[in-house]
N, C-alpha and C positions, 0 to 999 in steps of 0.2 A: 404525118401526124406526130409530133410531139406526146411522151409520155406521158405530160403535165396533166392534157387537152384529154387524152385516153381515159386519162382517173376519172377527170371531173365527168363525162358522158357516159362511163361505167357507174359512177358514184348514185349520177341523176337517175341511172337505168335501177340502179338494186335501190330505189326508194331513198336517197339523199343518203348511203351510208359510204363515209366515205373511206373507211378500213376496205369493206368490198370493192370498193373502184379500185383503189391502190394495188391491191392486190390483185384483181384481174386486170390491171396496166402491169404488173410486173411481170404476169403469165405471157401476156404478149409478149412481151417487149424479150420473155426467153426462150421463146420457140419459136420466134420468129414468124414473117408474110408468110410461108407455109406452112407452118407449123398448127395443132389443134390444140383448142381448151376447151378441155370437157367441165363442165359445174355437177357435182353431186351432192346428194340432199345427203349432210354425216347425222350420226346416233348424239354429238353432243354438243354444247354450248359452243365451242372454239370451231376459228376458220384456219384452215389448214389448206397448203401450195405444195402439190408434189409433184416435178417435172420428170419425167420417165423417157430415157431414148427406146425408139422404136415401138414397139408394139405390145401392147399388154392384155392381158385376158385375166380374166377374174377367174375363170369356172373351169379350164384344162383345155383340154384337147376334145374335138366334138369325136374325134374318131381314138383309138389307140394306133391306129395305122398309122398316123402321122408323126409319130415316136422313133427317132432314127436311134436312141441309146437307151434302151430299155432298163439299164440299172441307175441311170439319172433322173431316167423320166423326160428328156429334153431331144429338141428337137437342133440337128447343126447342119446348113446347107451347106454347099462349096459351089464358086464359080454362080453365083444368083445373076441376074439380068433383070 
């Protein structure tokens, strides 16, 4: 699929607007066939595109266990699978 083709059936999908199409044809198009886009409802008038590698959480860590550097507050694996 063509980026073009992406906008215009994102465009049609958020109600003919076509800033919103373009914009989520451009999400696509940079996270690529396995990649995720999440849509969130923001606090103000403007649309905003912010691509994040890996994994993000809003709210912390559900446990404090899972804190391997406790004056960082961060978690560091080694050797993952």
């Amino acid at each position: 699929v063509e980026d073009s083709e992406l906008a215009d059936v994102a465009a049609v999908s958020a109600g003919n607007n076509d800033e919103i199409g373009n914009m989520i044809a451009e999400a696509m198009s940079r996270v690529g066939r396995k990649g995720v886009v999440t849509l969130e409802e923001g606090k103000s008038a403007e649309n905003n595109l912010y691509v994040v590698e890996g994994m993000q959480f809003d709210r912390g860590y559900i446990s404090p266990y899972f804190v391997t550097d406790s004056e960082k507050m961060s978690v560091e694996y080694e050797n993952c699978k």
